[in-house]
N, C-alpha and C positions, 0 to 999 in steps of 0.2 A: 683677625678673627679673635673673638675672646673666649675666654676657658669655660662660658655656658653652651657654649653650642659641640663640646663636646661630651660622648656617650661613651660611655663604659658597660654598661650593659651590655650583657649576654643577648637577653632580649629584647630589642628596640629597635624600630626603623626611625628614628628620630634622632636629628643630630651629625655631625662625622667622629671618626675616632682615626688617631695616627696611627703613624706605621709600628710603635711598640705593640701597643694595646693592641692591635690588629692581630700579630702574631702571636702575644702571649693568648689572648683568647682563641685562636684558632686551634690553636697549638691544645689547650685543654678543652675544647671539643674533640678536636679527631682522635685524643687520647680517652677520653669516654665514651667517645663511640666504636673505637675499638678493641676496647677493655671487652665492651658488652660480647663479642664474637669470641672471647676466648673463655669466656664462664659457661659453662653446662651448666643450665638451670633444673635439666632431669635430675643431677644428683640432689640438688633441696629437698625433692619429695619421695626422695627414696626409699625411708622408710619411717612415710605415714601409709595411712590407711586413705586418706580425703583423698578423694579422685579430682576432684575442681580445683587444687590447690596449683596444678602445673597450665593447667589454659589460662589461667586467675594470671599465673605467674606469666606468661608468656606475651601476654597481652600487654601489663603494664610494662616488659621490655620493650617490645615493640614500639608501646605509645613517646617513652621514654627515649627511645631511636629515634622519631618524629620528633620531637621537641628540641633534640638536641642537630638536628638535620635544619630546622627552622629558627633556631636560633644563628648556625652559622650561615646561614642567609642572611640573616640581618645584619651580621657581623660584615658582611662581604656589603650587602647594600651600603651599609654605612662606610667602607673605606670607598667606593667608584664615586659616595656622596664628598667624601673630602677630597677624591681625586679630582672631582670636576666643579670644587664651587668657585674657584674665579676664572674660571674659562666661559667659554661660549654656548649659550644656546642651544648650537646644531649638534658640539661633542657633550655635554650633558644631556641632551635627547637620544645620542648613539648610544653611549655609555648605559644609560638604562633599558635600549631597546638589547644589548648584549646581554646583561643583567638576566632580563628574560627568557632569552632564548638560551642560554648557558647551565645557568642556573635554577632558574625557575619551571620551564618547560621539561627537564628529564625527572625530578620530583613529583612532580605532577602526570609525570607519564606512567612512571614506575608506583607509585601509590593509586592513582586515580583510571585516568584514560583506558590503561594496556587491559582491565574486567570489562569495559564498555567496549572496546576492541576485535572483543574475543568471537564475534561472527565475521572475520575480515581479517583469517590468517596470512594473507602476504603484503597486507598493510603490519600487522606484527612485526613482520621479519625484517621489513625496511625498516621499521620505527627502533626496534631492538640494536639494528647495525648503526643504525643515525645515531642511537642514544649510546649506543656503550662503546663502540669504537672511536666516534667522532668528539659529541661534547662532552664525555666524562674527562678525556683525556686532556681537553682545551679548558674542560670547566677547572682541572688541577693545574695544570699551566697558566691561569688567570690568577689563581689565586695566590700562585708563587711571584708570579711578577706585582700581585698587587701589594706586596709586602716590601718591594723593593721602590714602586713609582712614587717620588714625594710627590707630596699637594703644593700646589704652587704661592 
């Protein structure tokens, strides 16, 4: 493989990226996304008088969460991309149907689905236990062994 078909980018589903870059960037996402939970953004506007300055504030944290949440998505899709490009077919079809449901499905659950949900509390409760018990735990256990799997 030659050195165009790899990405560096934070944001990009295009391409593969090795196992450094894989780590150095993961590594400065979950440190920015965890930075964000330990800043109280109430003390910024503590004393102004602007009342819209702290939902103003809060929202682009938020949004800011999401980008850096969908960034290391990409970052993951592009290392299962390099894990599975000279293999087979049937395991590059697995590999990204994992992808999905690891990855992609509890993001999507916890942003999106769980408002649409909310007439059909004990589908919640299963979805809740499935998502936070099951795949967060396996989604952080994939991401550590995919730091370690060479590409072949």
């Amino acid at each position: 493989m030659d050195n165009k078909n790899y990405n560096n980018d934070f944001f990009s589903y295009n391409g593969v990226i090795g196992r450094k870059n894989y780590i150095i960037n993961m590594l400065i996402l979950f440190a920015l996304y965890f930075a964000l939970f330990f800043v109280r953004f109430e003390t910024f506007t503590q004393f102004t008088n602007i009342k819209f300055i702290l939902p103003v504030l809060m929202f682009m944290v938020s949004l800011f969460k999401f980008v850096i949440l969908m960034s290391a998505l990409s970052v993951i899709y592009r290392r299962i991309a390099d894990i599975s490009l000279f293999r087979s077919y049937a395991f590059n079809l697995a590999m990204k149907r994992i992808f999905v449901l690891i990855y992609v499905f509890p993001i999507l659950y916890l942003f999106c689905l769980r408002y649409f949900l909310d007439i059909i509390p004990f589908i919640i409760t299963a979805l809740d236990f499935t998502v936070l018990y099951m795949l967060f735990p396996l989604g952080i256990i994939g991401i550590i062994i995919f730091s370690f799997v060479k590409s072949k």
